[in-house]
C-alpha positions as CSV (number, residue, x, y, z in Angstrom):
1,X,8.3,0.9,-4.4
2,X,11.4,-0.7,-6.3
3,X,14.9,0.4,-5.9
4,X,15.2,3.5,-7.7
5,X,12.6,5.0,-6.6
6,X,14.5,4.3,-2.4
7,X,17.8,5.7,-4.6
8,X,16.4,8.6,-5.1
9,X,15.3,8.9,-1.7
10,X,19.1,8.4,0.1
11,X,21.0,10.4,-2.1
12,X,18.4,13.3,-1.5
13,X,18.8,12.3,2.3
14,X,22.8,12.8,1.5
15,X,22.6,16.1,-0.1
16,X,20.3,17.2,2.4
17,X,22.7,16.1,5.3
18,X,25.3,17.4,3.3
19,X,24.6,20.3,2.1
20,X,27.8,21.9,3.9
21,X,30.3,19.7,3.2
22,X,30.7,21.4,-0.5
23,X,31.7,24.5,1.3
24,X,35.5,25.5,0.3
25,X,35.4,22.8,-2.1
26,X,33.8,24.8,-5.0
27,X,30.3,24.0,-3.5
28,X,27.9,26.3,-1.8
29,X,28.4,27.7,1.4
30,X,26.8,28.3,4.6
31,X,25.6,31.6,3.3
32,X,24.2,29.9,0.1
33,X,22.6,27.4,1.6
34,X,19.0,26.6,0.1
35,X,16.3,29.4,2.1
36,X,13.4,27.4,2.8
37,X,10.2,27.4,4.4
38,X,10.3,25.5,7.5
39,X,6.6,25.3,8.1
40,X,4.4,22.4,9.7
41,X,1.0,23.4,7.2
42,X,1.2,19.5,5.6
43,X,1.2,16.8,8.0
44,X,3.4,18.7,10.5
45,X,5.8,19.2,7.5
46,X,6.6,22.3,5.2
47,X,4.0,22.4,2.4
48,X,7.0,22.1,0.1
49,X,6.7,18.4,0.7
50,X,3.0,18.4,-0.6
51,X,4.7,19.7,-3.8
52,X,7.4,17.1,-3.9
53,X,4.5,14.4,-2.8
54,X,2.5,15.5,-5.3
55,X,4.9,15.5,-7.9
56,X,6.3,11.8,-7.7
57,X,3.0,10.4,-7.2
58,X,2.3,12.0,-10.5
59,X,5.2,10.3,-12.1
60,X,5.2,7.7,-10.5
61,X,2.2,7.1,-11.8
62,X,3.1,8.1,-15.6
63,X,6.1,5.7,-15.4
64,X,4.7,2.9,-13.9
65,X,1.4,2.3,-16.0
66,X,3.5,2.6,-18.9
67,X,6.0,0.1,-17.5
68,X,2.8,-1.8,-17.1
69,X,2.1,-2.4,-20.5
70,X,4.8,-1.7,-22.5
71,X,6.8,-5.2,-23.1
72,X,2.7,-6.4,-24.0
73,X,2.9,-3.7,-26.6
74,X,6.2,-4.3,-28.3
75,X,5.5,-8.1,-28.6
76,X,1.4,-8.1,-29.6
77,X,0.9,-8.5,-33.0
78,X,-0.5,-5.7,-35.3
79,X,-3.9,-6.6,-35.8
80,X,-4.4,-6.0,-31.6
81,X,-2.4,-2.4,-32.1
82,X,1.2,-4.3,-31.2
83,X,4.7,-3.6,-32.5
84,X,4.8,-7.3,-33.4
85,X,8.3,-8.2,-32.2
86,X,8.9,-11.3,-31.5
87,X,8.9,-12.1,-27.2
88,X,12.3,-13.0,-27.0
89,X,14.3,-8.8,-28.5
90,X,10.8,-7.4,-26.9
91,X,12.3,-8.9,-23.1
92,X,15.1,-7.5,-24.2
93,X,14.1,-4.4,-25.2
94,X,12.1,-3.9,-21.8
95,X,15.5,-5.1,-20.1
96,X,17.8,-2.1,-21.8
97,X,15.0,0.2,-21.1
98,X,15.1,-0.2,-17.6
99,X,18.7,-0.1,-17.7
100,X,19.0,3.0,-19.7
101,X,16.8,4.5,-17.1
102,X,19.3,4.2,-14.3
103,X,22.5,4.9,-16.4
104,X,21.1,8.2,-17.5
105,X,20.2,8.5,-13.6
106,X,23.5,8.8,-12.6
107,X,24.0,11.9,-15.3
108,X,20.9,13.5,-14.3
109,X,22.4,13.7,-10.7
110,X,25.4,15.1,-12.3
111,X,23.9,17.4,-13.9
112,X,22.1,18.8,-11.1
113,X,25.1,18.7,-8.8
114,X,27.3,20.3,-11.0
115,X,25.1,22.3,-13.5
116,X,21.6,23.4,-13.8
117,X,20.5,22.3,-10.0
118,X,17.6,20.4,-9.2
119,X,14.8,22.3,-9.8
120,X,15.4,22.4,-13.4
121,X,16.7,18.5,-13.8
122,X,13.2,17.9,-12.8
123,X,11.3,20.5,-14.7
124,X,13.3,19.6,-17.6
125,X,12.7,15.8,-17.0
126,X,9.1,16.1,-16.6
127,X,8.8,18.0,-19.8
128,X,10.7,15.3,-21.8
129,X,8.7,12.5,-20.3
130,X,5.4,13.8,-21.2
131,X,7.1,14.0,-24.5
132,X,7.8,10.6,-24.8
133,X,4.5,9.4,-23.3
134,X,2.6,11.7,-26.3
135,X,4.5,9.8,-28.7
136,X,3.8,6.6,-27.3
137,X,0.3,7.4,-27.7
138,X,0.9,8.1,-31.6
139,X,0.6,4.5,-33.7
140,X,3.4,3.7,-35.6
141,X,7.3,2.0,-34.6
142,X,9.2,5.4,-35.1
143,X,7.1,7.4,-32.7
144,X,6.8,4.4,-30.5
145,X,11.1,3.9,-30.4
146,X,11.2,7.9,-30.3
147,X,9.0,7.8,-26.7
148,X,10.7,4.9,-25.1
149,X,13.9,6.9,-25.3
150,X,12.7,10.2,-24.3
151,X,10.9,8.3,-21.2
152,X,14.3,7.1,-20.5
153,X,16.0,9.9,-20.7
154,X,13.9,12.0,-18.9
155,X,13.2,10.1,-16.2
156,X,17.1,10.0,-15.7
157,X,16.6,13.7,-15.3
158,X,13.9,13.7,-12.9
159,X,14.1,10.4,-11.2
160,X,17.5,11.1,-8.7
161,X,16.7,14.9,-8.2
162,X,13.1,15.5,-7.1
163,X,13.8,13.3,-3.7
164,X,17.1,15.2,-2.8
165,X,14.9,18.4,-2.5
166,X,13.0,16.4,0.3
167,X,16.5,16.4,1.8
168,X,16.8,20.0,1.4
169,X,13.5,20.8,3.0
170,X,14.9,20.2,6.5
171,X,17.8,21.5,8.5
172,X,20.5,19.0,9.5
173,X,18.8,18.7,13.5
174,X,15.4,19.0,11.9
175,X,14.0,15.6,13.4
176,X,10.9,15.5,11.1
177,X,13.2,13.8,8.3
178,X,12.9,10.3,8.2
179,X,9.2,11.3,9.0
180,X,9.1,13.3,5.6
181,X,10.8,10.8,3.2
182,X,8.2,8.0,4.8
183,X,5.7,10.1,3.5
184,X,7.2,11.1,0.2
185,X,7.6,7.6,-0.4
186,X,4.2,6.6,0.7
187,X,3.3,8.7,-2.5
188,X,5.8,6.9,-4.6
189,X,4.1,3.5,-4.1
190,X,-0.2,5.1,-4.2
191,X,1.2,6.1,-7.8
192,X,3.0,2.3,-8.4
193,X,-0.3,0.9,-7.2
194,X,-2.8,2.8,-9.2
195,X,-1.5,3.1,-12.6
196,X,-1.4,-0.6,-14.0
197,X,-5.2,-0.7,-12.4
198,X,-6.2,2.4,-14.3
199,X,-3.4,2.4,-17.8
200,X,-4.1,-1.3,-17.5
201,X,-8.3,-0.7,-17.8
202,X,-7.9,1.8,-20.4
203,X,-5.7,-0.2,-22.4
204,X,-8.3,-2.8,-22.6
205,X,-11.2,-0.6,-23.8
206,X,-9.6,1.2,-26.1
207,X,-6.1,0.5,-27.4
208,X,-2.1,0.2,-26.3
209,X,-2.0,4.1,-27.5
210,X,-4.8,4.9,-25.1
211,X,-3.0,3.3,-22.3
212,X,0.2,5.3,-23.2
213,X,-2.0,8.7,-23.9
214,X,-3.2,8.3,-19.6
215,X,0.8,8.2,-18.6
216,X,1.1,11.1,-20.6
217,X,-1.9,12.8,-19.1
218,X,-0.2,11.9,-15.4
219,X,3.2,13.5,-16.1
220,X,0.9,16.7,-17.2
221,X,-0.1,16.7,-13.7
222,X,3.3,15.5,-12.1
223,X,4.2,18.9,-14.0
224,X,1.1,21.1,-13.2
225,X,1.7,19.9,-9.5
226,X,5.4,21.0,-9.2
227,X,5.3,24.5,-11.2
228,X,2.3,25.6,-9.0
229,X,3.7,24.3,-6.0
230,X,7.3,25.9,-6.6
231,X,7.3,28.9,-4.7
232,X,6.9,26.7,-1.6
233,X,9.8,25.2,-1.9
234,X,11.8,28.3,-1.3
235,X,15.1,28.4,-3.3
236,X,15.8,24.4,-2.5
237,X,16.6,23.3,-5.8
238,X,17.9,26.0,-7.4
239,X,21.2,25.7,-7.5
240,X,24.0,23.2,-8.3
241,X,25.4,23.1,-4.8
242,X,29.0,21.9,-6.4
243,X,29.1,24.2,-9.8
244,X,31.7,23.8,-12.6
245,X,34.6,25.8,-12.2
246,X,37.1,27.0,-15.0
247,X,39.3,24.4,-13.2
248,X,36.6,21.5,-14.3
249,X,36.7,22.5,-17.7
250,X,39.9,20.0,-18.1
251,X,39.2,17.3,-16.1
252,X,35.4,16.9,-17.4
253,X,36.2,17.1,-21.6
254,X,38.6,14.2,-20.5
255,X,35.7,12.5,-18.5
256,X,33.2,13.0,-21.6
257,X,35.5,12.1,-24.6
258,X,36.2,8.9,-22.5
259,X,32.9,8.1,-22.4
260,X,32.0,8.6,-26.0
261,X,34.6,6.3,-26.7
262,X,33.6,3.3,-24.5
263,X,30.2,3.4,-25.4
264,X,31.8,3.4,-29.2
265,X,33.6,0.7,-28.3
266,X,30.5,-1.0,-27.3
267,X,28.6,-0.5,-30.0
268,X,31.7,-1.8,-32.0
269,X,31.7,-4.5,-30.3
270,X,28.2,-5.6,-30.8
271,X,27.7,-5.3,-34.1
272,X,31.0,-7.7,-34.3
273,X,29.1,-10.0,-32.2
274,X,25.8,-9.6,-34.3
275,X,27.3,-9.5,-37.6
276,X,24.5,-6.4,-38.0
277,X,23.2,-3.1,-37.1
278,X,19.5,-4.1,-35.5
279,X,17.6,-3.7,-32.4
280,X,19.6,-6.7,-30.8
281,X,22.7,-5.1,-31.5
282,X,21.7,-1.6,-29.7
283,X,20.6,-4.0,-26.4
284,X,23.8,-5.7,-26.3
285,X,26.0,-2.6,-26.4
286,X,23.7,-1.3,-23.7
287,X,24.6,-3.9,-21.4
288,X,28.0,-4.1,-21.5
289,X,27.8,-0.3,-21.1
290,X,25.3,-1.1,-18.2
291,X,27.9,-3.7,-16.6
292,X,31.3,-2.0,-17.5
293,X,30.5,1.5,-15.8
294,X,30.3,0.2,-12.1
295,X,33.8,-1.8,-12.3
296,X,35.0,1.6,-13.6
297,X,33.9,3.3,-11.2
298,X,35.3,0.6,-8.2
299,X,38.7,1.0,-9.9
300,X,38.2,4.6,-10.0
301,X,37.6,4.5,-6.5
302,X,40.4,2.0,-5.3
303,X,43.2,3.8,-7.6
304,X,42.3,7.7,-6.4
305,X,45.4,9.3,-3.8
306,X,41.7,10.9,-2.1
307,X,40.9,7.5,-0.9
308,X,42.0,6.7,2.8
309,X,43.3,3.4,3.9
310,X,40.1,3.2,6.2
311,X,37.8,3.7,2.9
312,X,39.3,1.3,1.1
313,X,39.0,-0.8,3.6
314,X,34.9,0.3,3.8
315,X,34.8,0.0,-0.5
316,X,36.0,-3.6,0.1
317,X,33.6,-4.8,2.0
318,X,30.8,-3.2,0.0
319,X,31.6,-5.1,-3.3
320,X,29.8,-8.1,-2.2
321,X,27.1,-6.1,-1.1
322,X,27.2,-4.9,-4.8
323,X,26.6,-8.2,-6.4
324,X,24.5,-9.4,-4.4
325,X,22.3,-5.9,-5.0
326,X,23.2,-6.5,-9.0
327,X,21.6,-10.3,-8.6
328,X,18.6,-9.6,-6.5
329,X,18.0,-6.5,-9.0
330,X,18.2,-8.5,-12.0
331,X,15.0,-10.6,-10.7
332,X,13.2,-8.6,-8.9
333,X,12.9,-5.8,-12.2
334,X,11.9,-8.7,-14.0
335,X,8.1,-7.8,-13.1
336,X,7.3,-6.0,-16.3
337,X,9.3,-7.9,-18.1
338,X,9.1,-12.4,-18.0
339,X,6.6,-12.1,-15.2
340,X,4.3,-9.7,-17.4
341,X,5.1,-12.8,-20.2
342,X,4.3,-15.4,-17.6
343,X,0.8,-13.6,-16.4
344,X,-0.2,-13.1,-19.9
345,X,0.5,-16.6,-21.0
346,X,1.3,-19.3,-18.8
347,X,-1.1,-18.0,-16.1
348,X,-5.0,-19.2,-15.2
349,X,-6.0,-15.6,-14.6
350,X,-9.7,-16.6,-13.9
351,X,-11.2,-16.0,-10.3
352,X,-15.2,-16.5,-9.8
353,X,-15.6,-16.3,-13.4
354,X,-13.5,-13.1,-14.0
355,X,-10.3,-12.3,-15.6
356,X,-7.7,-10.6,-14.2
357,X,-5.8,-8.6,-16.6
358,X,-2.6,-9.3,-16.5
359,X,-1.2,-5.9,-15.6
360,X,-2.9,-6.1,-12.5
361,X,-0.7,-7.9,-11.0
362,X,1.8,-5.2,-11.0
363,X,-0.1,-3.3,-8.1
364,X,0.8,-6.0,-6.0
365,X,4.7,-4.9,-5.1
366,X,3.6,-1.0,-4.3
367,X,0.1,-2.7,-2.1
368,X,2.5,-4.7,-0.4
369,X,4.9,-2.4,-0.1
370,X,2.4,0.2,1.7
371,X,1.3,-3.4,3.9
372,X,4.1,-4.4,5.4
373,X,6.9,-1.1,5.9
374,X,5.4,-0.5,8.5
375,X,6.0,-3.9,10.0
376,X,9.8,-4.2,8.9
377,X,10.4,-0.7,10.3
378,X,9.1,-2.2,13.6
379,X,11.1,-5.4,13.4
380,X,14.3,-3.3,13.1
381,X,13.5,-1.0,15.6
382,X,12.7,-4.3,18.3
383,X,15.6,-5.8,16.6
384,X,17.9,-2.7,17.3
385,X,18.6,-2.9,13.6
386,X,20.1,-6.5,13.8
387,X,21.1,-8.3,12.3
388,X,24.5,-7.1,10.4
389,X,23.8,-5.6,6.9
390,X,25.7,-8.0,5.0
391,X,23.3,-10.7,6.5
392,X,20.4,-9.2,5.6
393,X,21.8,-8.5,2.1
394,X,21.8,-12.5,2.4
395,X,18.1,-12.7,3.1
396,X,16.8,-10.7,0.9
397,X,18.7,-12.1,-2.0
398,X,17.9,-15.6,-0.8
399,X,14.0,-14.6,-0.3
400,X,14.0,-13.1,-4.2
401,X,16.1,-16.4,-5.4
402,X,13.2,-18.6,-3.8
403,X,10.7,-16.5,-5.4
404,X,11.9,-17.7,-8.9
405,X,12.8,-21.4,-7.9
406,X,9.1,-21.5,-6.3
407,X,7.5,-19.7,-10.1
408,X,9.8,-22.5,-11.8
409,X,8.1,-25.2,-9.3
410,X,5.0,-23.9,-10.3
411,X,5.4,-23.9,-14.3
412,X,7.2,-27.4,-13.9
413,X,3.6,-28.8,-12.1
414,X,1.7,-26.6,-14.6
415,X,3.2,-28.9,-17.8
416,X,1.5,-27.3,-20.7
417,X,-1.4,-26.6,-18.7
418,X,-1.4,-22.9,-16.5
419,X,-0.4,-22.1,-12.9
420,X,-3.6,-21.0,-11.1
421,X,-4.2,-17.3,-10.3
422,X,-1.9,-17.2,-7.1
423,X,1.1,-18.4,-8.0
424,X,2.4,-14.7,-9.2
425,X,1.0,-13.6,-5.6
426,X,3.0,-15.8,-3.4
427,X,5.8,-14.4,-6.0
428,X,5.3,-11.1,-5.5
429,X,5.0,-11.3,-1.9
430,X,8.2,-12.8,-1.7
431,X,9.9,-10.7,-3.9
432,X,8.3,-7.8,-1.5
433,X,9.6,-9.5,1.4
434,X,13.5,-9.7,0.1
435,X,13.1,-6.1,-1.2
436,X,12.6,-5.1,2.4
437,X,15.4,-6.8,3.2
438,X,17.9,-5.3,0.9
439,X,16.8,-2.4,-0.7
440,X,16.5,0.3,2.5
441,X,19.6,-1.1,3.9
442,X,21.8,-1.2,1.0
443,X,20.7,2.5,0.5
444,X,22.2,3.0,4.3
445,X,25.2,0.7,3.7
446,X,26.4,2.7,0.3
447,X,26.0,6.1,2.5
448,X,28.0,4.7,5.1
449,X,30.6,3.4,3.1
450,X,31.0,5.4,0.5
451,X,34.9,7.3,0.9
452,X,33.8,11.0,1.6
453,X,35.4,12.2,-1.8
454,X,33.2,10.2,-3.7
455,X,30.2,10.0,-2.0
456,X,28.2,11.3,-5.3
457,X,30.0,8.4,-7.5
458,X,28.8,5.9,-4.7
459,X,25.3,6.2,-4.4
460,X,25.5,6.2,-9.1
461,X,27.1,2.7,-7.9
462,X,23.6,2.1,-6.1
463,X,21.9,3.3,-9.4
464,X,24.4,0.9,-11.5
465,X,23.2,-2.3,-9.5
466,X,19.9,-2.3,-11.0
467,X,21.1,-0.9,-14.1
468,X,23.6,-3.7,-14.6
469,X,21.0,-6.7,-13.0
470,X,18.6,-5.4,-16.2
471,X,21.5,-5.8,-18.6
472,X,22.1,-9.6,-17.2
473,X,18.4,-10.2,-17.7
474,X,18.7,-8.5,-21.4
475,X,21.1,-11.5,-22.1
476,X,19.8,-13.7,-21.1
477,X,16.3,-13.7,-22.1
478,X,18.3,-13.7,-25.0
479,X,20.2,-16.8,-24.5
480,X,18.0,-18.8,-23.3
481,X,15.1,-18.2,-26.0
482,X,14.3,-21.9,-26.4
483,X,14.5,-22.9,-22.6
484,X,10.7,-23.0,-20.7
485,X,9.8,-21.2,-18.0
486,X,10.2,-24.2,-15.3
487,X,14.3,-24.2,-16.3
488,X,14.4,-20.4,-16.8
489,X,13.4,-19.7,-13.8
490,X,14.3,-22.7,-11.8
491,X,17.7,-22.4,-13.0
492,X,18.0,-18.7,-12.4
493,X,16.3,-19.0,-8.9
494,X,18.6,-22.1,-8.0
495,X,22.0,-19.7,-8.8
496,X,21.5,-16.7,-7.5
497,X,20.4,-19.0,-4.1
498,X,24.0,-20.2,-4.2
499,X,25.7,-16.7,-4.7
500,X,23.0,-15.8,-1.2
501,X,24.9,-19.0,0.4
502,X,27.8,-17.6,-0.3
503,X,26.9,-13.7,1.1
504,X,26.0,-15.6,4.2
505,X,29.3,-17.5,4.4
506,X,31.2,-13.4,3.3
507,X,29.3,-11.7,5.8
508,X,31.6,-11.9,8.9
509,X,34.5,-11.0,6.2
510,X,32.1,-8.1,5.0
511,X,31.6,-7.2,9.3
512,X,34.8,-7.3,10.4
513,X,35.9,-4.9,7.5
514,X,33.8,-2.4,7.9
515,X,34.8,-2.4,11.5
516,X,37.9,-2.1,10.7
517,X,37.4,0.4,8.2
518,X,35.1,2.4,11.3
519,X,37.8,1.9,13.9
520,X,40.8,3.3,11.8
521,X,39.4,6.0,10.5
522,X,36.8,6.9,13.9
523,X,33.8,6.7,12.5
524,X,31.6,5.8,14.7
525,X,28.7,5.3,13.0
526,X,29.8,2.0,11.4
527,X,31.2,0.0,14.8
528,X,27.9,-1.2,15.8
């Protein structure tokens, strides 16, 4: 599926590979290393990976069919069982919702690493998420508020820890590893490509509430699935493999009280901006939060003595990989958000004399998805994994910018009238396409890159991409309220085309320093 969901996936594939390299550096070592079962019962893999499979299809499923139907919620009007907020704060609501989800990702991994492991991040998460889904299901605004922020948070817990215990399933020469994390996130995407089919036909019949009350009922079995499956996972999980010492204590209260005071600041900000306290107001100082934290963390990075020539070298190049993973984020998580808008209004959803409802057409990334990996795995492979990364950063953010100048075609022909039934496919498709493109190898690109004393901050910087491309969408749904959807997305589809131009024309820069980066400090895993 979408980004995250991959995110996961590498930085369990990190702390799996890793799981040494904390040794003498206040992290677990040899001896502690995680005591699994290295079994072949499920698939040829240890039946810990049913658990884990079993677990994010679950959730998957939970979080996507209420994705599915939740920006349709908070902008129908009462008498159909809506919020009633007007479609302009709803987009923007959806937009901080999904960025929320990935800041609070990166402090789930924290936690995890550093504190309570990730067997309990996920438990913990799961719990809190079924929470949030029962209180969706309840009628009324403050339950409704109360669930969307409990899904977020929760799913911060859950979402960056359940893959790394894939990772920790397998031994570093254990050669069944890329084998296991294509079928954890076959799982992934049979949950993505279910729910909207399922939440969406519920949600029809009887109710929003109904709809949100299934989600609920498939985190109950996400949970079911992972406590009865626990014991076959050995003791992966368990521990924080780099715990707080009395040494941290210092260091961290600084980190925290720092914190606290930015996001003050951004709420301070805001309500300056807005003259008032309102829902706008909470969505604004979510994005700057959402678009602050990564340049904090680059200048974090550049200014630290534990950064090598060599890797700052590496960290150079991988800013442009970062905006152009920022841009291609902020349309591509659009899909629940002004696509669900678009399919619900401006779309001729009629085929053969049936409807399509319009959450439907979110099953068409995850079917896609399942389609055509396959395919791009074998194009790489004939390809010998040409060509560069930066270039195909390029085509994947050109592929998702001519998905939104095609849709903005499209409305333009349309008029006043609707696009026929298609016009989201061919959309999708494309958007699929790019996300190919980008998505698995920025994931390998941040790994690579990363300097080795921050790799854990790195891969939050892959988590703050999409968080900080939903923040840019949360503005500017907001500023451009009274624009239609040919110049909306037209006009988005036609920059972020020109910032893929100009990744093209960066991407021998981008090459040549991670070679140089590779050759000075002899890694030789980045020269090819």
């Amino acid at each position: 599926m979408a980004d995250g969901d991959e995110s996961g996936v590498s930085r369990g594939r990190r702390r799996g590979d890793g799981a040494d390299d904390a040794a003498g550096a206040g992290g677990l070592t040899t001896a502690d290393a995680p005591v699994v079962p290295r079994d072949h019962a499920f698939f040829g893999h240890p039946l810990g990976l049913f658990t884990l499979f079993g677990t994010e299809l679950w959730e998957r499923f939970s979080y996507y069919g209420m994705r599915a139907i939740l920006l349709l919620y908070l902008t129908d009007t009462a008498a159909n069982g809506g919020l009633g907020i007007d479609e302009t704060t709803g987009l923007a609501i959806y937009s901080a919702y999904g960025a929320s989800v990935y800041l609070v990702s990166v402090l789930g991994g924290w936690l995890a690493d550093r504190m309570i492991g990730a067997r309990r991040s996920v438990l913990y998460g799961g719990v809190v998420i079924a929470a949030g889904h029962v209180f969706l299901s309840i009628p009324g605004a403050g339950f409704s508020f109360t669930g969307i922020v409990l899904v977020a948070l929760g799913t911060g817990l859950l979402k960056p820890n359940v893959s790394s215990m894939v990772g920790e399933l397998y031994s570093r020469e254990d050669q069944r590893r890329d084998s296991a994390f294509s079928i954890f996130y076959m799982g992934i995407n049979i949950g993505s490509l279910a729910a909207p089919f399922v939440v969406g036909a519920v949600r029809e019949r009887w109710g929003y509430h109904a709809g949100f009350a299934v989600a609920a009922v498939g985190m109950a079995l996400a949970l079911v699935v992972f406590i009865l499956g626990r014991n076959l996972l050995g003791t992966a999980g368990v521990r924080p493999p780099n715990p707080m010492t009395a040494a941290d204590r210092g260091p961290v209260t600084r980190l925290v009280v720092g914190v606290a005071v930015g996001c003050l600041a951004a709420v301070a900000l805001a309500w300056a901006i807005q003259g008032d306290f309102s829902a706008d107001t909470f969505v604004d100082a979510l994005s700057y939060i959402a678009l602050a934290a990564p340049v904090a963390t680059f200048w974090v990075m550049f200014r630290s003595a534990k950064v090598t020539a060599p890797e700052r070298s590496r960290l150079r190049a991988y800013i442009p990989l970062f905006v152009a993973a920022m841009l291609f984020w902020m349309i591509f998580e659009q899909a629940g958000g002004t696509l669900t808008t678009f399919a619900e209004d401006s779309t001729d959803r009629t085929i053969g004399g049936i409807t399509i409802s319009t959450v439907f057409y979110q099953s068409l990334n995850p079917a896609f998805i399942i389609l055509l990996a396959p395919v791009f795995a074998w194009i790489w492979l004939k390809l010998d994994d040409r060509p560069p990364t930066a270039v195909k950063f390029a085509i994947g953010l050109t592929l998702v910018a001519l998905s939104f100048v095609f849709l903005g075609g499209a409305a333009w022909q349309a008029g006043d009238g609707k696009s026929p039934w298609w016009v989201l496919v061919v959309v999708y498709l494309v958007q699929t396409l790019g996300e190919l493109c980008l998505s698995p190898v920025g994931l390998a690109a941040t790994t690579l890159l990363a300097p080795k004393a921050f790799r854990g901050q790195a891969m939050a910087l892959w988590f703050l991409a999409t968080s900080a491309g939903n923040a840019i969408t949360a503005q500017l749904v907001q500023a451009t309220a009274d624009v239609g959807d040919a110049a909306y997305f037209g006009g988005i589809g036609v920059v972020t085309l020109v910032f893929a131009l100009v990744m093209f024309a960066l991407a021998p820069w981008v090459s040549r320093h991670i070679r140089e980066g590779a050759e000075s400090g002899g890694d030789e895993a980045l020269k090819g």
